[in-house]
PyMOL Python script that loads the backbone (N, CA, C, O; Angstrom):
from pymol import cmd

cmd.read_pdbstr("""\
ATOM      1  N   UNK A   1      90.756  59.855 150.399  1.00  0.00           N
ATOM      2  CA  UNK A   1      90.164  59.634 149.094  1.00  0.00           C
ATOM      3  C   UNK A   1      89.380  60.858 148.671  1.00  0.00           C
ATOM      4  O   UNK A   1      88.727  61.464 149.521  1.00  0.00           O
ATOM      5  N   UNK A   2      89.403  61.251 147.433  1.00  0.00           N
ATOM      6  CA  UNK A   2      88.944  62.698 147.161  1.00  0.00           C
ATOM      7  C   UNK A   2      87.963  61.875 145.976  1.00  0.00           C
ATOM      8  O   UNK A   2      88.075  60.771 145.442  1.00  0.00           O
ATOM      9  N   UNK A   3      86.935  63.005 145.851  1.00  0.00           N
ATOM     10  CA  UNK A   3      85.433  62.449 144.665  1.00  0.00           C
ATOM     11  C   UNK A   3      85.041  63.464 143.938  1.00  0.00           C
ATOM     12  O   UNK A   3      84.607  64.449 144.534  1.00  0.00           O
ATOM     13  N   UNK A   4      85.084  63.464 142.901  1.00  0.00           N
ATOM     14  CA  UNK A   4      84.248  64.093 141.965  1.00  0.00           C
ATOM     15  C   UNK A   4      83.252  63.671 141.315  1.00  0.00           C
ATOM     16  O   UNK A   4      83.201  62.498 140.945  1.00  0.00           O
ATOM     17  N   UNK A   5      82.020  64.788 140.991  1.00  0.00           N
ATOM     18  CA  UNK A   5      81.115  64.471 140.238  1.00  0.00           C
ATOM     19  C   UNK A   5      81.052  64.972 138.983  1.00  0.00           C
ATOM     20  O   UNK A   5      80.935  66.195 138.896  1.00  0.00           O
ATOM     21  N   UNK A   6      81.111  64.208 137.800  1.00  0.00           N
ATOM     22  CA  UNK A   6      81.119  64.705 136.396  1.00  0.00           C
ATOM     23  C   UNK A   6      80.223  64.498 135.567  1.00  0.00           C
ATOM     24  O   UNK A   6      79.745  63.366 135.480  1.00  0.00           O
ATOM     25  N   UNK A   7      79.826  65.415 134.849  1.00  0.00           N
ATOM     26  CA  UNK A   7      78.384  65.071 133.554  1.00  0.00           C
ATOM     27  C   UNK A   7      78.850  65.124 132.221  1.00  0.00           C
ATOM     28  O   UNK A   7      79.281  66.111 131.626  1.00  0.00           O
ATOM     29  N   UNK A   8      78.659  63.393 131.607  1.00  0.00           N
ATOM     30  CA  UNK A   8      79.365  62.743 130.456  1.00  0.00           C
ATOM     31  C   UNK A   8      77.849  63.442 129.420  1.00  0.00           C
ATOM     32  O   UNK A   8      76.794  63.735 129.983  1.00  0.00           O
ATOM     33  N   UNK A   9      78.037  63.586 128.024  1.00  0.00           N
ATOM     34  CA  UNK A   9      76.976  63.785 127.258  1.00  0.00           C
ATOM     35  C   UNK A   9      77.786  62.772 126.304  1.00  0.00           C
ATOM     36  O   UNK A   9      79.010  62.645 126.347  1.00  0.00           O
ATOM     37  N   UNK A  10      76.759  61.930 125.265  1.00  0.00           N
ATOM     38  CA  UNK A  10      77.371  60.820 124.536  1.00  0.00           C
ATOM     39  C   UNK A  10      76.781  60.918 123.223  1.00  0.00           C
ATOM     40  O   UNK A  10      75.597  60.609 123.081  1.00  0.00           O
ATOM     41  N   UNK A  11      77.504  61.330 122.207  1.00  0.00           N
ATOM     42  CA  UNK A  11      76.926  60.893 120.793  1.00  0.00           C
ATOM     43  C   UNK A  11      76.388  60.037 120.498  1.00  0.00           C
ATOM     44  O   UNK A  11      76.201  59.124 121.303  1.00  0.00           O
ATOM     45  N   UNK A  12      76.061  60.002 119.605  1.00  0.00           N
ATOM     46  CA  UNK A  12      74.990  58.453 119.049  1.00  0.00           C
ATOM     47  C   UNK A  12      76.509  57.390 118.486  1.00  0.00           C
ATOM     48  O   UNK A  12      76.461  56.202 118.803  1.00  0.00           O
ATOM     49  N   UNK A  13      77.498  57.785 117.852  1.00  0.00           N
ATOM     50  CA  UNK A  13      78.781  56.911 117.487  1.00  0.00           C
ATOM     51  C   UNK A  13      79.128  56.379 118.986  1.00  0.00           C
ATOM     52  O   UNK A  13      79.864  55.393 119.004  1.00  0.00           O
ATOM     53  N   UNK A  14      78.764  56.817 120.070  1.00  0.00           N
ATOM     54  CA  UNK A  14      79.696  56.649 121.453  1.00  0.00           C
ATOM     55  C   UNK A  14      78.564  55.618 122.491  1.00  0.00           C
ATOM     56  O   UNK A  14      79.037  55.076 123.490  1.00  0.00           O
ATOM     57  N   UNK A  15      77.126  55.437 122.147  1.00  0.00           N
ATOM     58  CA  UNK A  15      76.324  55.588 123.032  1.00  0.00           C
ATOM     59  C   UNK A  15      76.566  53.988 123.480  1.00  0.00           C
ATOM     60  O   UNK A  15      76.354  53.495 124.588  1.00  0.00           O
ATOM     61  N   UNK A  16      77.081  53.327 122.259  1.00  0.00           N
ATOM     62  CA  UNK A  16      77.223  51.622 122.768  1.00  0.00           C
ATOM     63  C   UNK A  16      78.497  51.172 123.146  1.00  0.00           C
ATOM     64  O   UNK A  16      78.721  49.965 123.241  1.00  0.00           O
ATOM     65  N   UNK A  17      79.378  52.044 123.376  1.00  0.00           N
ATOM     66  CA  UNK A  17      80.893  51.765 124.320  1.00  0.00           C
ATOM     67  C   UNK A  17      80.874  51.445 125.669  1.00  0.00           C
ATOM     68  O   UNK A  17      80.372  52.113 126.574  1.00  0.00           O
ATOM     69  N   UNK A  18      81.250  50.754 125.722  1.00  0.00           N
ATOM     70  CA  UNK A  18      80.946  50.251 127.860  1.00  0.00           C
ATOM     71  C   UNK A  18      82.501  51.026 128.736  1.00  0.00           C
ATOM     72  O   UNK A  18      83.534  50.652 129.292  1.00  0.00           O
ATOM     73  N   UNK A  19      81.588  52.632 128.280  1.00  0.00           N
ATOM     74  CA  UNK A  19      82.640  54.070 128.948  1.00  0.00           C
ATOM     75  C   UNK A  19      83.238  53.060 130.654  1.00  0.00           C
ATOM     76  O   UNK A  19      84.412  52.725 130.808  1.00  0.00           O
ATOM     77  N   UNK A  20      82.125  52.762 131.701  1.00  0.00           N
ATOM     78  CA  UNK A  20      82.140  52.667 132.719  1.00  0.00           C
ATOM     79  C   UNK A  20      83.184  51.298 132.863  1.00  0.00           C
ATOM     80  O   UNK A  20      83.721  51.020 133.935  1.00  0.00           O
ATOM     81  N   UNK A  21      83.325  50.716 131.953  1.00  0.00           N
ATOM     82  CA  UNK A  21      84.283  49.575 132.039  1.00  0.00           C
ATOM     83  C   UNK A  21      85.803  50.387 131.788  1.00  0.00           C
ATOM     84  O   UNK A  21      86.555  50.821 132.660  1.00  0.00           O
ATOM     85  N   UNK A  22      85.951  50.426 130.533  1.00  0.00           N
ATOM     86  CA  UNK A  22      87.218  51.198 130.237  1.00  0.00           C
ATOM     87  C   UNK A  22      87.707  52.198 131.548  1.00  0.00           C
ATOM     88  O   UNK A  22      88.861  52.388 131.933  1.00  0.00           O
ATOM     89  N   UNK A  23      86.447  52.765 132.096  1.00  0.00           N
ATOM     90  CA  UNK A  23      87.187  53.415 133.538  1.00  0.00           C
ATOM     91  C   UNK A  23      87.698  52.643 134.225  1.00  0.00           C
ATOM     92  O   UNK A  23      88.859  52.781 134.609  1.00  0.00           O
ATOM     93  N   UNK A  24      86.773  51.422 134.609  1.00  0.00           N
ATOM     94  CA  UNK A  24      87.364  50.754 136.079  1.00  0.00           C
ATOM     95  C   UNK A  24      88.367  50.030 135.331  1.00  0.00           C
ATOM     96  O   UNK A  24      89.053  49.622 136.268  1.00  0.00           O
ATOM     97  N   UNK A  25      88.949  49.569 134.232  1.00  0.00           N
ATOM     98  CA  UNK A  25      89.715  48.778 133.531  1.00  0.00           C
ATOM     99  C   UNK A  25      91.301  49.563 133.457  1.00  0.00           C
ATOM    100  O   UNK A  25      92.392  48.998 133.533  1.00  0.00           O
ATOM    101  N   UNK A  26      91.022  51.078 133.279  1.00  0.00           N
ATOM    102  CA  UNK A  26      91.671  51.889 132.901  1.00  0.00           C
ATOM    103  C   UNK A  26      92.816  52.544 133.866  1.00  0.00           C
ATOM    104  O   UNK A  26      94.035  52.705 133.804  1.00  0.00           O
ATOM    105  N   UNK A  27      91.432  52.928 135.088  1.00  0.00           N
ATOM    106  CA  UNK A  27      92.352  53.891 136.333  1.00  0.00           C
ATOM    107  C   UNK A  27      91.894  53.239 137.580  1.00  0.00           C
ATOM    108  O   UNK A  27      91.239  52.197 137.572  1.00  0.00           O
ATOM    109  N   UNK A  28      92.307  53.971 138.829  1.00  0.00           N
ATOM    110  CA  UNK A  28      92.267  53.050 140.103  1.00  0.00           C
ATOM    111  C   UNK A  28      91.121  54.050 140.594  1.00  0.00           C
ATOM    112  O   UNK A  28      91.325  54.793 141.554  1.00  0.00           O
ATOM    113  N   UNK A  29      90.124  54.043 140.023  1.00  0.00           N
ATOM    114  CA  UNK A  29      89.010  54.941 140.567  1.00  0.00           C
ATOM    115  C   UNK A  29      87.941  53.716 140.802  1.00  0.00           C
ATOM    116  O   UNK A  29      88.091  52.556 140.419  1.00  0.00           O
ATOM    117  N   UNK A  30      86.907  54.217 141.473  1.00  0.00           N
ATOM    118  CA  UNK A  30      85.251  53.951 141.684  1.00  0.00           C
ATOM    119  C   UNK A  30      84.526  54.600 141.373  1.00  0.00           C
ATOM    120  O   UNK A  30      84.248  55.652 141.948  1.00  0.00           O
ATOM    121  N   UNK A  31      83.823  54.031 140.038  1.00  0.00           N
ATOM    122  CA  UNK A  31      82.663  54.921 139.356  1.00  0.00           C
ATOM    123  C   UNK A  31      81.871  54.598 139.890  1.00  0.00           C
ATOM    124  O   UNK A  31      81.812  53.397 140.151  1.00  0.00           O
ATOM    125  N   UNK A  32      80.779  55.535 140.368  1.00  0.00           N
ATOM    126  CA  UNK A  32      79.247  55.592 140.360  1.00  0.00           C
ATOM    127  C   UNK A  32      78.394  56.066 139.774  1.00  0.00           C
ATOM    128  O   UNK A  32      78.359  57.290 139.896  1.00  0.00           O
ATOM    129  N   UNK A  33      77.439  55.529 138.988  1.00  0.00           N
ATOM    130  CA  UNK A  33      76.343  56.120 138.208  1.00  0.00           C
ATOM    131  C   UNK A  33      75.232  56.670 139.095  1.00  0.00           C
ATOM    132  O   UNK A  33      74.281  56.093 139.621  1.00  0.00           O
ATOM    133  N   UNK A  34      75.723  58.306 139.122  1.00  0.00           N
ATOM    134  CA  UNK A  34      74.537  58.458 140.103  1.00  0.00           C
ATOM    135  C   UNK A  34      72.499  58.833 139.014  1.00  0.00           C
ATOM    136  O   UNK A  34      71.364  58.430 139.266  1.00  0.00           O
ATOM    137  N   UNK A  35      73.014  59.662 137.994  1.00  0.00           N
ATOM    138  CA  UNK A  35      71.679  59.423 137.298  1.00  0.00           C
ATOM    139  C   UNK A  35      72.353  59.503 136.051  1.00  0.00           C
ATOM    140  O   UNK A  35      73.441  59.986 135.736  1.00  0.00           O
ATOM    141  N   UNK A  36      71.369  58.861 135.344  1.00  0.00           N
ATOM    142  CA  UNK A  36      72.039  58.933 133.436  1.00  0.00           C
ATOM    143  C   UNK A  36      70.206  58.458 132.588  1.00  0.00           C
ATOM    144  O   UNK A  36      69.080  58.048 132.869  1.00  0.00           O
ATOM    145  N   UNK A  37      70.792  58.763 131.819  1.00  0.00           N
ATOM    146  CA  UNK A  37      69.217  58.573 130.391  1.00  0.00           C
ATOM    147  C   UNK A  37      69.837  58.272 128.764  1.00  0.00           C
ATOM    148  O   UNK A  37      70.205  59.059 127.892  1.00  0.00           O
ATOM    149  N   UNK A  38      69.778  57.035 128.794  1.00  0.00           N
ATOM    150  CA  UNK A  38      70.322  56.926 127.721  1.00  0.00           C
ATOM    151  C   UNK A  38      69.898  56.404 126.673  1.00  0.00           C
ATOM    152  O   UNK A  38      69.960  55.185 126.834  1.00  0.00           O
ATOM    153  N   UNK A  39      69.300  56.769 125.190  1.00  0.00           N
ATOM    154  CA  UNK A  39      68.543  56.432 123.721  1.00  0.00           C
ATOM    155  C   UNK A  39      69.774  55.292 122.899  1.00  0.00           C
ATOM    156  O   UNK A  39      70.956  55.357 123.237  1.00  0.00           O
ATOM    157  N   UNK A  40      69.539  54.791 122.357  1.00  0.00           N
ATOM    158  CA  UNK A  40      69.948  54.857 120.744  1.00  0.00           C
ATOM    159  C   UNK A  40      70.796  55.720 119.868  1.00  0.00           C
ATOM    160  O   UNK A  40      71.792  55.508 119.176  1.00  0.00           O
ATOM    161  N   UNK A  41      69.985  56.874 120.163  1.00  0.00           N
ATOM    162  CA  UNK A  41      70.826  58.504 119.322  1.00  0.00           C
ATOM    163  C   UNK A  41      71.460  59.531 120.509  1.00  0.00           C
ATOM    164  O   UNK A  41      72.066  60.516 120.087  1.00  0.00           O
ATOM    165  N   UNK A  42      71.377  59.392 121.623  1.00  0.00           N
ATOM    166  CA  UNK A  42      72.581  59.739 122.849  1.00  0.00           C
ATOM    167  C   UNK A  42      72.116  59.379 124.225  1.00  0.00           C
ATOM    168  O   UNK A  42      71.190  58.605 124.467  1.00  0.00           O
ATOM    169  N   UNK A  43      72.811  59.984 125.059  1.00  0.00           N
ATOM    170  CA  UNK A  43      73.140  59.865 126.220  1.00  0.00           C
ATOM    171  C   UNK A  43      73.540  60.857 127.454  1.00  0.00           C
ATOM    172  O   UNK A  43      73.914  61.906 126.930  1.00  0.00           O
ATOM    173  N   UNK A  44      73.596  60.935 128.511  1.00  0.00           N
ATOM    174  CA  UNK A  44      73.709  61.609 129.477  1.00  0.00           C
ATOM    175  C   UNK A  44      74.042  60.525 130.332  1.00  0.00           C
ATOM    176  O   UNK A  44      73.674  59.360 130.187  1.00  0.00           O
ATOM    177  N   UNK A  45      75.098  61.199 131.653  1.00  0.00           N
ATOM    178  CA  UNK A  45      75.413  60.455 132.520  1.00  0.00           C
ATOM    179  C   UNK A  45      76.078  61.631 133.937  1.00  0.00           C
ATOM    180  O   UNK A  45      76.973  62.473 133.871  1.00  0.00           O
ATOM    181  N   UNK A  46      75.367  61.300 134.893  1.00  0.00           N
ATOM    182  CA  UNK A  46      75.799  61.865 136.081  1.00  0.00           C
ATOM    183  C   UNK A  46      76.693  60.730 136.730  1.00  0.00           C
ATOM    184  O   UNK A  46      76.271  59.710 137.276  1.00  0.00           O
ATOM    185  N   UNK A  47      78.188  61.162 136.539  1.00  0.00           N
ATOM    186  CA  UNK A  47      79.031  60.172 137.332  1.00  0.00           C
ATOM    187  C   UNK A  47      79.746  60.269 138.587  1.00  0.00           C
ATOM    188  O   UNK A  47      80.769  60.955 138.589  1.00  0.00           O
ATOM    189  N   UNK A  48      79.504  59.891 139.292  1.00  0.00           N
ATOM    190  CA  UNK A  48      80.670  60.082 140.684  1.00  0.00           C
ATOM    191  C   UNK A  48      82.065  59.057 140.467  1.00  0.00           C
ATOM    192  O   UNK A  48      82.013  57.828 140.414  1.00  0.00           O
ATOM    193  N   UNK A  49      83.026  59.704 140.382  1.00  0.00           N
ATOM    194  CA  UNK A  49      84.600  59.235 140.685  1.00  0.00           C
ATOM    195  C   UNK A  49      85.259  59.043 142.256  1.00  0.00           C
ATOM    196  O   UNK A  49      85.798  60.024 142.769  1.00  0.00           O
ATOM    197  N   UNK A  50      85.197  57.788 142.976  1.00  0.00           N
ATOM    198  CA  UNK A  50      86.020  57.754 143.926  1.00  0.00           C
ATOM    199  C   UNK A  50      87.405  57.698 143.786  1.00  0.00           C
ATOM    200  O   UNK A  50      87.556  57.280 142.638  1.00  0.00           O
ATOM    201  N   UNK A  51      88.894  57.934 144.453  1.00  0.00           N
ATOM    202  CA  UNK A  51      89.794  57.859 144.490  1.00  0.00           C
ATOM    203  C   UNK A  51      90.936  58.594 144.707  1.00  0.00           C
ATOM    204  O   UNK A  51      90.604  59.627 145.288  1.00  0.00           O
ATOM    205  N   UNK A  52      91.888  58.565 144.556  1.00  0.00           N
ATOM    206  CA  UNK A  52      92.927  59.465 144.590  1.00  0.00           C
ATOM    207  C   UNK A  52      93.344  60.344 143.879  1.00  0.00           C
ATOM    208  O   UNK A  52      93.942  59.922 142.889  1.00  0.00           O
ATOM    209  N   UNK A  53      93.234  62.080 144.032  1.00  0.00           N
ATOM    210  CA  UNK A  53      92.819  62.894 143.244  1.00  0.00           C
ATOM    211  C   UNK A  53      93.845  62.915 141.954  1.00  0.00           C
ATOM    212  O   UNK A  53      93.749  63.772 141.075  1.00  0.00           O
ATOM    213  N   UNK A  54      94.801  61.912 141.945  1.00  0.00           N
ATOM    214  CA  UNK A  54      95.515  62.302 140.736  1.00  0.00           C
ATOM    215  C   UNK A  54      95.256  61.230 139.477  1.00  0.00           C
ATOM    216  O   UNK A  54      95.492  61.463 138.292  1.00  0.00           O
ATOM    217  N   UNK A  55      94.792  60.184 139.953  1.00  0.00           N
ATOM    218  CA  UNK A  55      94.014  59.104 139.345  1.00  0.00           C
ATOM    219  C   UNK A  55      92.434  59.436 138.544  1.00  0.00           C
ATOM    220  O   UNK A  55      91.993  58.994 137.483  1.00  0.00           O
ATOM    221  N   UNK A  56      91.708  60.589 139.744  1.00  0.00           N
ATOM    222  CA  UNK A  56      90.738  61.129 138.828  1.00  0.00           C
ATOM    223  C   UNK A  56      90.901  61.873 137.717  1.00  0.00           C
ATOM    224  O   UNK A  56      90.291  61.814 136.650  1.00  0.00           O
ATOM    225  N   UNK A  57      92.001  62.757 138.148  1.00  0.00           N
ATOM    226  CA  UNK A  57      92.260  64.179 137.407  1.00  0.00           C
ATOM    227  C   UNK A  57      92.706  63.345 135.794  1.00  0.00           C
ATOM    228  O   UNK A  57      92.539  63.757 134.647  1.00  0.00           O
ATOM    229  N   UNK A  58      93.397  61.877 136.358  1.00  0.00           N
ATOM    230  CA  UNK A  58      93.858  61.351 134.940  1.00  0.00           C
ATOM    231  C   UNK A  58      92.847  60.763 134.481  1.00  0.00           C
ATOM    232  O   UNK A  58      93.039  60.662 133.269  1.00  0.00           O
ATOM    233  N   UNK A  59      91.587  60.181 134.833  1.00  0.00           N
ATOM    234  CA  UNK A  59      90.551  59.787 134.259  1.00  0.00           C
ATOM    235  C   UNK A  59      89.662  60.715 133.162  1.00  0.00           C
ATOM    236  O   UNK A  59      88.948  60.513 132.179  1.00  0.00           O
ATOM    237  N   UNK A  60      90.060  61.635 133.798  1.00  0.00           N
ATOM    238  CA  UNK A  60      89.268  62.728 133.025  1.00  0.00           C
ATOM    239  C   UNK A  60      89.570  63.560 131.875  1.00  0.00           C
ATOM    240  O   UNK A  60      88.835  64.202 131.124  1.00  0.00           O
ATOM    241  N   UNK A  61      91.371  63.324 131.935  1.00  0.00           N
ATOM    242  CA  UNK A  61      91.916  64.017 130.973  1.00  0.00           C
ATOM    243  C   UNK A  61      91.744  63.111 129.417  1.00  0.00           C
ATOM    244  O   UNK A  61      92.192  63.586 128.374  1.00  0.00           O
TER     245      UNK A  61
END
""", "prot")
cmd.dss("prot")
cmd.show_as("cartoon", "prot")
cmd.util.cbc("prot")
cmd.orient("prot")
């Protein structure tokens, strides 16, 4: 199993989408929220991706 860590930044149009669902809904990964801060008017998110590196690579694209 291969992992990446990625840093999401979120518009204020984006900030009330449930991103972390659509992942696990989406691809055969394991998200982890390792830190995030998130307003009203945006967002930040430190994410860890578990899985198989071609499943991440497609999560991301």
């Amino acid at each position: 199993m291969a992992q990446l860590r990625i840093h999401l930044t979120f518009p204020e149009d984006r900030v009330r989408d449930p991103i972390i669902y659509e992942i696990s809904k989406n691809f055969q990964v394991i998200p982890n929220i390792r830190r995030a801060d998130v307003s009203d008017k945006t967002g930040w998110m430190e994410l860890e991706l578990v899985g198989d590196l071609s499943e991440i690579e497609s999560t991301i694209d």
